[in-house]
VEXVO-314270 format. One record per residue: residue number from 0; residue in three letters; x, y, z of N, C-alpha, C in turn. Coordinates in pm, whole numbers, plus 50000, padded with zeros to 5 digits. Layout:
N
figu|torba|nx|ny|nz|cax|cay|caz|cx|cy|cz
NUM|ALA|X|Y|Z|X|Y|Z|X|Y|Z;
...
# end
This chain:
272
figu|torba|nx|ny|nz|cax|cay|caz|cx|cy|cz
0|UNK|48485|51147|51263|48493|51033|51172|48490|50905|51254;
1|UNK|48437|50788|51161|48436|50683|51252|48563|50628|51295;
2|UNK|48615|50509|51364|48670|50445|51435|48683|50310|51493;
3|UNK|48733|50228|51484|48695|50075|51546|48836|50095|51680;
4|UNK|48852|50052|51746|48957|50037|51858|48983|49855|51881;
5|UNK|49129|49869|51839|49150|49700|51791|49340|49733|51838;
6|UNK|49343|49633|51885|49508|49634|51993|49524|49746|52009;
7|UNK|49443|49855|52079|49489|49924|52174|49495|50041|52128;
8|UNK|49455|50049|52009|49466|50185|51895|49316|50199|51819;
9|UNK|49281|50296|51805|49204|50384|51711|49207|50346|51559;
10|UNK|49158|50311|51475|49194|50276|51363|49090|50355|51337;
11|UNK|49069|50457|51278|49008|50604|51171|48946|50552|51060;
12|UNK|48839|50587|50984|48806|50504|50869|48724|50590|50802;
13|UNK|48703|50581|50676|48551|50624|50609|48537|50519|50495;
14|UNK|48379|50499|50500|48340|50396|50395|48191|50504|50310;
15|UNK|48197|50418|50194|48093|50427|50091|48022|50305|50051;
16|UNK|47896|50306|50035|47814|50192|49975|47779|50080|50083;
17|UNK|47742|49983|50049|47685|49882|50109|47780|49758|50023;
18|UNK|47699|49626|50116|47725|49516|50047|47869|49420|50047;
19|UNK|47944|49340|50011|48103|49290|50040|48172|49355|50076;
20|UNK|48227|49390|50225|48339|49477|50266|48449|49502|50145;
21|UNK|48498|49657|50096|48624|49630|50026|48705|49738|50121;
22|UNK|48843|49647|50173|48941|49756|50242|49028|49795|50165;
23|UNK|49050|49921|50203|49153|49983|50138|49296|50031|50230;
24|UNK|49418|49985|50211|49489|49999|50264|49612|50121|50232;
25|UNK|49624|50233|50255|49748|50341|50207|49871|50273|50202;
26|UNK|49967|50349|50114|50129|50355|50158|50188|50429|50228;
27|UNK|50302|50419|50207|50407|50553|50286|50393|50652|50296;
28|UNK|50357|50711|50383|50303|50895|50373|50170|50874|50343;
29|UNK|50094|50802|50383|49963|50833|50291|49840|50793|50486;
30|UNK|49707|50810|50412|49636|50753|50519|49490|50739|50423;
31|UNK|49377|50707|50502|49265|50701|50422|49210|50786|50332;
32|UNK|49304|50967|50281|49200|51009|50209|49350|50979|50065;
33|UNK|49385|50872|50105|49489|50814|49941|49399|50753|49863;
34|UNK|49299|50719|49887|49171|50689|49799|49101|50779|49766;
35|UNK|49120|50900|49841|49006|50968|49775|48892|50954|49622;
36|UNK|48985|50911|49512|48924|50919|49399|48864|50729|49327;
37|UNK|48841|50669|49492|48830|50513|49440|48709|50513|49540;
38|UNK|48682|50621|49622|48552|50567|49690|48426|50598|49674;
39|UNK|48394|50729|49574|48241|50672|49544|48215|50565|49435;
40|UNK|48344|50559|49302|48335|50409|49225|48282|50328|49266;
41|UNK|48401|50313|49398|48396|50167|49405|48256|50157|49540;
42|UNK|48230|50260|49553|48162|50218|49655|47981|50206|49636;
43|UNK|47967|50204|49481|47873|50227|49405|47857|50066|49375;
44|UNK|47899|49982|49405|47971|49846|49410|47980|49769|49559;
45|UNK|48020|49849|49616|48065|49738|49765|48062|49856|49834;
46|UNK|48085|49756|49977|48111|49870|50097|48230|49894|50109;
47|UNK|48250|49988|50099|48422|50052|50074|48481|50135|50209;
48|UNK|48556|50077|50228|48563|50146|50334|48772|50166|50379;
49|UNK|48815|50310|50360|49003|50322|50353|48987|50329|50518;
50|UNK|49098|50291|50539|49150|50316|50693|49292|50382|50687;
51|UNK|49322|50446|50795|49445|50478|50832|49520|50398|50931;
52|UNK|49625|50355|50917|49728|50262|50983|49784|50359|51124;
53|UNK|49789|50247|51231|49856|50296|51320|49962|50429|51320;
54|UNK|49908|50565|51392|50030|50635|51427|49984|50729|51282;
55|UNK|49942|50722|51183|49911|50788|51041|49758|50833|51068;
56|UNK|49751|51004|51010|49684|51114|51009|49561|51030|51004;
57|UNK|49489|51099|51105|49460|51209|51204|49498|51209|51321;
58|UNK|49586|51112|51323|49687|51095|51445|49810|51190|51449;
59|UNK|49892|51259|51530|49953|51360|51544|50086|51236|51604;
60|UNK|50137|51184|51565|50283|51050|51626|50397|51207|51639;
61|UNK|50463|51154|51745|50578|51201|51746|50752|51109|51649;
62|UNK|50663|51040|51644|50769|50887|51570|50877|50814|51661;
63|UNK|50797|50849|51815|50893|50776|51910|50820|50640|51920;
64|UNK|50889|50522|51964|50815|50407|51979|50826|50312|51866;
65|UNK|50810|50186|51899|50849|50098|51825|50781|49987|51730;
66|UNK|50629|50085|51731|50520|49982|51713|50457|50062|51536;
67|UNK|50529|50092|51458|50522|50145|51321|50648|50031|51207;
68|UNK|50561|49906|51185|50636|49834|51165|50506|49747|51113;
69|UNK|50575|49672|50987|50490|49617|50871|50383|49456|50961;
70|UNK|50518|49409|51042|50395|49295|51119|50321|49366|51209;
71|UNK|50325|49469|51294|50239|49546|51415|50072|49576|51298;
72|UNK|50155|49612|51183|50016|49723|51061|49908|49566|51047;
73|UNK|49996|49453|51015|49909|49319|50963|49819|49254|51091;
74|UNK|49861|49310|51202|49834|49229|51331|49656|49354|51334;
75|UNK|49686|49471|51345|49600|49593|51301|49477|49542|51213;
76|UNK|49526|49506|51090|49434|49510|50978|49383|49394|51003;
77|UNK|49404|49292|51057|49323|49160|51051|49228|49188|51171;
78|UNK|49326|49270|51245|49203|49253|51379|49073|49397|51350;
79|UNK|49118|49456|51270|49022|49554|51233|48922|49487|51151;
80|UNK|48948|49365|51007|48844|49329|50982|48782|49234|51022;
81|UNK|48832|49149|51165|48762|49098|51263|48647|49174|51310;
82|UNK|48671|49302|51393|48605|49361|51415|48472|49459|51328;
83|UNK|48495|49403|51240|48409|49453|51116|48257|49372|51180;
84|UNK|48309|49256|51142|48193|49129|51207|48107|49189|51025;
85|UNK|48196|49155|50941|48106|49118|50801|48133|49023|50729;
86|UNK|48271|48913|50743|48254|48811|50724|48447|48864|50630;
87|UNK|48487|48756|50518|48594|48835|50456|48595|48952|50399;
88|UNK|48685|48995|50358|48667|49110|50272|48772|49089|50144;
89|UNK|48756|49175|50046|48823|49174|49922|48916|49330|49978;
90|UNK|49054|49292|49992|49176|49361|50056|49258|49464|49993;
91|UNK|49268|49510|49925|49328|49657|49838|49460|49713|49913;
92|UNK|49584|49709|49871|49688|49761|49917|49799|49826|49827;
93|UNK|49775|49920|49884|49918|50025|49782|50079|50023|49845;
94|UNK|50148|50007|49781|50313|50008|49844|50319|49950|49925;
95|UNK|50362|50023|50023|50390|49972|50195|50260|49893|50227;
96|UNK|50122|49969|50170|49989|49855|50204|49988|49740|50145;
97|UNK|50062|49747|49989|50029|49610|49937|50136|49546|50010;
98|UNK|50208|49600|50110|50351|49467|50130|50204|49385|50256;
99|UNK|50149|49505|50328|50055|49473|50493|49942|49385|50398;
100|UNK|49888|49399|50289|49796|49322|50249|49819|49193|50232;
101|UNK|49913|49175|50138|49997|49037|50122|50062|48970|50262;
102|UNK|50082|48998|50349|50069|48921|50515|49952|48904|50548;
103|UNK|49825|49002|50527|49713|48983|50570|49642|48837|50518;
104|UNK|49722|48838|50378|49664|48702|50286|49678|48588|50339;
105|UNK|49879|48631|50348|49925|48528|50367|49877|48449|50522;
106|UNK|49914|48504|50600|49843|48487|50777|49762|48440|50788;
107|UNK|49666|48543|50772|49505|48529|50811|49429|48494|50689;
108|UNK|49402|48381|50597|49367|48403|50476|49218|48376|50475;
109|UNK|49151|48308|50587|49035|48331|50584|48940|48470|50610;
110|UNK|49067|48564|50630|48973|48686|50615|48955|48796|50527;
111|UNK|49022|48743|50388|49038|48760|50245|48980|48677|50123;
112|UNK|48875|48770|50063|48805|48740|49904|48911|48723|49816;
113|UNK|48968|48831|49803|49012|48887|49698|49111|48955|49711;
114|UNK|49260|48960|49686|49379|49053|49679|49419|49090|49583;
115|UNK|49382|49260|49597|49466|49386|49494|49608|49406|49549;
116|UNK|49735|49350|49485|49813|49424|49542|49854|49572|49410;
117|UNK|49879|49676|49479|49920|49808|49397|50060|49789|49393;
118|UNK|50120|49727|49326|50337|49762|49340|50355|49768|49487;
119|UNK|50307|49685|49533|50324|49640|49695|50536|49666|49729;
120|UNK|50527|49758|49811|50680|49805|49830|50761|49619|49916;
121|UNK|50863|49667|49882|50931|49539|49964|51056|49500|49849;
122|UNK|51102|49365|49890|51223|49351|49822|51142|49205|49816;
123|UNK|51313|49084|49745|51260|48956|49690|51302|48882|49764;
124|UNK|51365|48765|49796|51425|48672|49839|51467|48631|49740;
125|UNK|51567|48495|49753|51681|48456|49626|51555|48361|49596;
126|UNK|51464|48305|49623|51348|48185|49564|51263|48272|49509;
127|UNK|51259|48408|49470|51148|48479|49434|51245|48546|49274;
128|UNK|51371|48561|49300|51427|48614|49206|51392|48606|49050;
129|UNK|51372|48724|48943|51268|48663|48815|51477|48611|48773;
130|UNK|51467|48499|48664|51572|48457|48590|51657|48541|48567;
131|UNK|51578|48661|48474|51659|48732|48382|51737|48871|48475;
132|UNK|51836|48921|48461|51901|49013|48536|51802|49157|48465;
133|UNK|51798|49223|48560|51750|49379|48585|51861|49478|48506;
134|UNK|51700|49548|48444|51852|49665|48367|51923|49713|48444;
135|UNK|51839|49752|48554|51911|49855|48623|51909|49796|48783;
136|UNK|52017|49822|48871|51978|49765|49042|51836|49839|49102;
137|UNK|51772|49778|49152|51696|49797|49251|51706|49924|49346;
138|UNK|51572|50001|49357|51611|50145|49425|51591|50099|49518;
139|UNK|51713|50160|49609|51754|50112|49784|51630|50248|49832;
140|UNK|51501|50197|49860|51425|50323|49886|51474|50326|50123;
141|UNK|51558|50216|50128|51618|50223|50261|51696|50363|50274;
142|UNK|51813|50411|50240|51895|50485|50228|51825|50633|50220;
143|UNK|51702|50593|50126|51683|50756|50066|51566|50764|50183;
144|UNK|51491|50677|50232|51401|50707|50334|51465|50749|50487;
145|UNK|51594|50664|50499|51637|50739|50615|51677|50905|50617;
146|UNK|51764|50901|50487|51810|51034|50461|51669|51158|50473;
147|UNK|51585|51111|50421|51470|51181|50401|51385|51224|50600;
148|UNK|51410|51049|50666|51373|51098|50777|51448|51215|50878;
149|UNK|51582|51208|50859|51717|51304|50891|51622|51465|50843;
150|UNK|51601|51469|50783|51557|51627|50710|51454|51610|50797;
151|UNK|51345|51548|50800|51195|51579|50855|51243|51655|51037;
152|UNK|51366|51516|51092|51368|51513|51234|51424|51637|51226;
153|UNK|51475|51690|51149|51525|51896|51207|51381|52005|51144;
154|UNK|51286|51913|51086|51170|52036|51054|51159|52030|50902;
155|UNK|51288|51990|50819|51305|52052|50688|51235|51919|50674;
156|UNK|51020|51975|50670|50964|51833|50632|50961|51849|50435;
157|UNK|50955|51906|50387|50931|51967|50211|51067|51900|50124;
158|UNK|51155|51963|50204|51305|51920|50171|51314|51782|50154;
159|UNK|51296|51713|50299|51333|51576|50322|51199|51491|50234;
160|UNK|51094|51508|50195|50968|51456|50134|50998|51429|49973;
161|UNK|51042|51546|49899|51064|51552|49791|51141|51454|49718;
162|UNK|51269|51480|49758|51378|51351|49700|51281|51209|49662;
163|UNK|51225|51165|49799|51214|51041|49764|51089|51010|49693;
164|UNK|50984|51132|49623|50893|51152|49560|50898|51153|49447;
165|UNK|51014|51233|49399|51089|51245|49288|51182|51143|49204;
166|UNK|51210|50997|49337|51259|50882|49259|51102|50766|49286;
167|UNK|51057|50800|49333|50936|50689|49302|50823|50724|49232;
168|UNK|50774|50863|49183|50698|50887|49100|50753|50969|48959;
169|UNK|50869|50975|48964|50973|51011|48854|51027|51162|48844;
170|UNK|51112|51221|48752|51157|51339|48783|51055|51474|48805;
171|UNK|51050|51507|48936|51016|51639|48933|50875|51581|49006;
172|UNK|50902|51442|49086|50690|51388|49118|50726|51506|49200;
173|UNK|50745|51505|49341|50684|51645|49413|50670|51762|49324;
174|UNK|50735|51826|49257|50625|51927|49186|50529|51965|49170;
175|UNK|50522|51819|49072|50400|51788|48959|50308|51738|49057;
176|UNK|50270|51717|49227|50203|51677|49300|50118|51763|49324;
177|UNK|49951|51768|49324|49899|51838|49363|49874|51895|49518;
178|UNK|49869|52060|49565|49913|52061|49689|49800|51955|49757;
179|UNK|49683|51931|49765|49635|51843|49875|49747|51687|49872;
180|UNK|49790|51637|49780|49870|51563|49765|50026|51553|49828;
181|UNK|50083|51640|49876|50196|51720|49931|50138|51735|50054;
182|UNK|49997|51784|50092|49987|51807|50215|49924|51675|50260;
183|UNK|49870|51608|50230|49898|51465|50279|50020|51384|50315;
184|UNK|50123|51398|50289|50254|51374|50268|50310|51440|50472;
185|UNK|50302|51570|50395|50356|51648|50529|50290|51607|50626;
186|UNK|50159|51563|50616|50080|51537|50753|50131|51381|50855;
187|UNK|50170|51321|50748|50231|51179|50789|50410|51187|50786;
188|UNK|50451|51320|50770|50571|51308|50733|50683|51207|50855;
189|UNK|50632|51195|50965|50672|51202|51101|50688|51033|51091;
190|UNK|50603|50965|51040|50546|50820|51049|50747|50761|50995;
191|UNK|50764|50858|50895|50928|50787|50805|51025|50747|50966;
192|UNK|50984|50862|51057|51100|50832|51154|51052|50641|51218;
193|UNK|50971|50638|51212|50906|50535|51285|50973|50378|51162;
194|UNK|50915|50409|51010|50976|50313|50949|51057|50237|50922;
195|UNK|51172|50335|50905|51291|50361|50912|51360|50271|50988;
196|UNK|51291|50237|51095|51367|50075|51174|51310|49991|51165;
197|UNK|51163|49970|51074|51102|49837|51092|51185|49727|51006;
198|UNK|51213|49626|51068|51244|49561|50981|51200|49435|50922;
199|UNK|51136|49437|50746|51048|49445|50673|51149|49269|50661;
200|UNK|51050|49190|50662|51103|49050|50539|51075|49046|50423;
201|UNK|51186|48993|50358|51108|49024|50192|51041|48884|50172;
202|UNK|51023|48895|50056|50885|48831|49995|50944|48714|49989;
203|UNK|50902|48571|50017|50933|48417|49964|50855|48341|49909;
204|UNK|50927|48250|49807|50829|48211|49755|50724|48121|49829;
205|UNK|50720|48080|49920|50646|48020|50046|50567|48076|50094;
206|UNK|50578|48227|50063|50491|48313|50137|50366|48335|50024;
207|UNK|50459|48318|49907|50354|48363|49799|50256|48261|49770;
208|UNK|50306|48146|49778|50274|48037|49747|50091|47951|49854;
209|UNK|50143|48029|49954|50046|47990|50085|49876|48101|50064;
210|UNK|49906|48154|49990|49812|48314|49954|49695|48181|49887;
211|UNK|49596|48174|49947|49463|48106|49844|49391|48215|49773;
212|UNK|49378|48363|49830|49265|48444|49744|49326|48434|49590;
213|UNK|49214|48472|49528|49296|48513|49373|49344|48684|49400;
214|UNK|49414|48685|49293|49520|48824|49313|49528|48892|49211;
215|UNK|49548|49025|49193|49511|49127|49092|49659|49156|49135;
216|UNK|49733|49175|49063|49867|49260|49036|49827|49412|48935;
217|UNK|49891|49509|49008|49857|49643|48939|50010|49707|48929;
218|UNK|50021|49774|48827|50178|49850|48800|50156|49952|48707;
219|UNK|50230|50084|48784|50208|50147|48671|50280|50180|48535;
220|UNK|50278|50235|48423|50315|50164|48298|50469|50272|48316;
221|UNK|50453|50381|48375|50568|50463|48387|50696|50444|48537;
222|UNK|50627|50356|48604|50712|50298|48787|50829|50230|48734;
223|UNK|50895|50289|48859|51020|50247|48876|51037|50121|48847;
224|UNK|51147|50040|48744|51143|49923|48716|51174|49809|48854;
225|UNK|51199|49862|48958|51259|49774|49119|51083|49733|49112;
226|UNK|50970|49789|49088|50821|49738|49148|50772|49640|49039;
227|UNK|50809|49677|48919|50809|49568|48813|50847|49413|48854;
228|UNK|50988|49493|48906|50979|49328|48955|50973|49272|49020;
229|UNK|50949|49350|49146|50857|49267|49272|50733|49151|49207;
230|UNK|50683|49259|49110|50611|49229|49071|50552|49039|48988;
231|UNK|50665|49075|48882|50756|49001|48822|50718|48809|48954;
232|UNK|50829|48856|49038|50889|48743|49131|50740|48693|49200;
233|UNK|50658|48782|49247|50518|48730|49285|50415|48697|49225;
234|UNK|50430|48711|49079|50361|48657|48971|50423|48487|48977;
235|UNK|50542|48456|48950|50571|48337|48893|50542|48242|49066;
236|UNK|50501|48283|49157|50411|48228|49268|50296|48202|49353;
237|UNK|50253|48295|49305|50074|48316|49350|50039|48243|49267;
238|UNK|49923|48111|49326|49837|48046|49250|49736|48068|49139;
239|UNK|49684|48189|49225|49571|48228|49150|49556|48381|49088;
240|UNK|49647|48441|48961|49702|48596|48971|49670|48618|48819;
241|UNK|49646|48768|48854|49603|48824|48672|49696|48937|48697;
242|UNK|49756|48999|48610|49829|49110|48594|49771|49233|48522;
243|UNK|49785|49365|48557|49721|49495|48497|49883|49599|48442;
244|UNK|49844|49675|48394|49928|49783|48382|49845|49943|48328;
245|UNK|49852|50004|48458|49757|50106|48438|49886|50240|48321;
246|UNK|49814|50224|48225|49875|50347|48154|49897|50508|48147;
247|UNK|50017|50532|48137|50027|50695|48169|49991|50735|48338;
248|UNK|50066|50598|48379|50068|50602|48525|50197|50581|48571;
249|UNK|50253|50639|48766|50373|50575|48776|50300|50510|48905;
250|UNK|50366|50521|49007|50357|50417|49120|50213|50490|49185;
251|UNK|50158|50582|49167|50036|50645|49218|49934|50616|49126;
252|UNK|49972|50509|49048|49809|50506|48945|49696|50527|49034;
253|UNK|49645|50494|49109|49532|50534|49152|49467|50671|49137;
254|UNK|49580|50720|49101|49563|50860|49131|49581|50944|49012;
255|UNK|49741|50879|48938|49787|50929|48807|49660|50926|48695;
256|UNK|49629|50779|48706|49507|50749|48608|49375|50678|48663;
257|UNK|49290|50752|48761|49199|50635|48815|49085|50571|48752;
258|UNK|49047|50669|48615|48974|50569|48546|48986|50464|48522;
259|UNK|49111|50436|48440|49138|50305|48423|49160|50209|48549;
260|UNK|49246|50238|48672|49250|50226|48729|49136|50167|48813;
261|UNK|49018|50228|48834|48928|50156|48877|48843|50084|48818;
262|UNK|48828|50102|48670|48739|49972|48558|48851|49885|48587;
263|UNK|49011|49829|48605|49061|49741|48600|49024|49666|48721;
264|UNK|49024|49737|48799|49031|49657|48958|48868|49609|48975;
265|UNK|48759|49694|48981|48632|49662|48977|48639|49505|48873;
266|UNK|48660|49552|48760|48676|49429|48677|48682|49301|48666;
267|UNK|48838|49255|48787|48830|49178|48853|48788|49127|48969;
268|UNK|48723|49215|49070|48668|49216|49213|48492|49140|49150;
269|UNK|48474|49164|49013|48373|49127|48978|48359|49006|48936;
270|UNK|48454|49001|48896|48477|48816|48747|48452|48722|48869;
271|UNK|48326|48631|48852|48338|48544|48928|48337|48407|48877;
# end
């Protein structure tokens, strides 16, 4: 598979189509085939092209080292679509990607069309906070990801994977996961030890505020209400933002429902 080599690392890739770079960025546990079902769409459309993040499959990490951390991934992705040499690109990020996409914006914004964030993982700051109080507190996905890395570091990778599958895609998500879906999971399981100390800034409204691309907000209609309102807090700051809600989806719409899912996003990658 191809490859670009950008600070010192391998960055893995596969693309479809021709025409406006579109990157695609994974979440937690995930790597470039978390698109699987968005790249001949979209790539029927643009040049599409998922990457895998530092240290994430087909990389074999032991999760020693200190360089698996949300600014190291943004420092990565900008210099990867430097190295593109195609000019900006329109930026796609799921969870943990939409938190690396939204730095990519924010940072480097001349090397961004267009920002999809997917329920971009992260927390708020008190200037981002929406008014109204939350039904429920915010899932500390800190706590359950360490606990989860504790299980992986003795082997028990299935054990330690599940729990926190089961509160972000709802009761029983590992189950109901299909095995290539699970075995994507296990293959990156190692990356949690690495996370687990990055330590992530949350979102400000300064940060949101500095973003020039226009922005696609995506949520799914069944996700945990904590991404709602990430959601929520980066809506009432981004200049330029449309909101989606993919139905009979939870935090994996891409996946839960990608039809819709990809007429929404194409949709807007199109509106000019």
């Amino acid at each position: 598979m191809p490859s670009l080599h950008v600070n010192g690392t391998d960055m893995r890739f596969v693309e479809r189509g021709t025409g406006v770079p579109l990157l695609l960025v994974h979440g937690t546990l995930g790597d470039f085939r978390s698109w699987g079902l968005q790249m001949e769409p979209f790539g029927a459309h643009y040049r599409t092209i998922a990457v895998s993040l530092r240290h994430c499959w087909p990389e074999r990490w032991d999760g020693e080292g200190d360089d698996f951390t949300v600014q190291q991934h943004t420092k990565d992705i900008a210099a990867f679509i430097a190295a593109l040499d195609a000019g900006p690109v329109h930026l796609m990020g799921h969870s943990r990607g939409g938190h690396i996409a939204f730095r990519v914006a924010q940072t480097f914004p001349d090397l961004v069309r267009k920002l999809v964030l997917v329920e971009p993982g992260g927390a708020l700051d008190a200037t981002l906070e929406p008014p109204h109080a939350p039904k429920r507190p915010p899932i500390a996905l800190g706590p359950l990801y360490a606990a989860a890395a504790e299980r992986i570091r003795l082997g028990e990778i299935d054990e330690g994977l599940a729990p926190t599958i089961d509160v972000t895609h709802g009761p029983d998500g590992w189950a109901k996961l299909p095995e290539e879906s699970r075995q994507r999971r296990r293959d990156n399981a190692r990356t949690l030890l690495g996370q687990i100390r990055e330590q992530r800034a949350p979102f400000a409204r300064s940060d949101a505020e500095a973003i020039r691309a226009p922005t696609l907000l995506v949520a799914g209609e069944r996700s945990p209400e904590s991404f709602h309102r990430i959601l929520d807090g980066l809506e009432s700051a981004l200049r330029d933002v449309r909101r989606v809600v993919i139905p009979s989806a939870s935090h994996g719409s891409n996946v839960d429902n990608p039809e819709v899912f990809n007429r929404e996003a194409l949709a807007f990658l199109e509106d000019r």
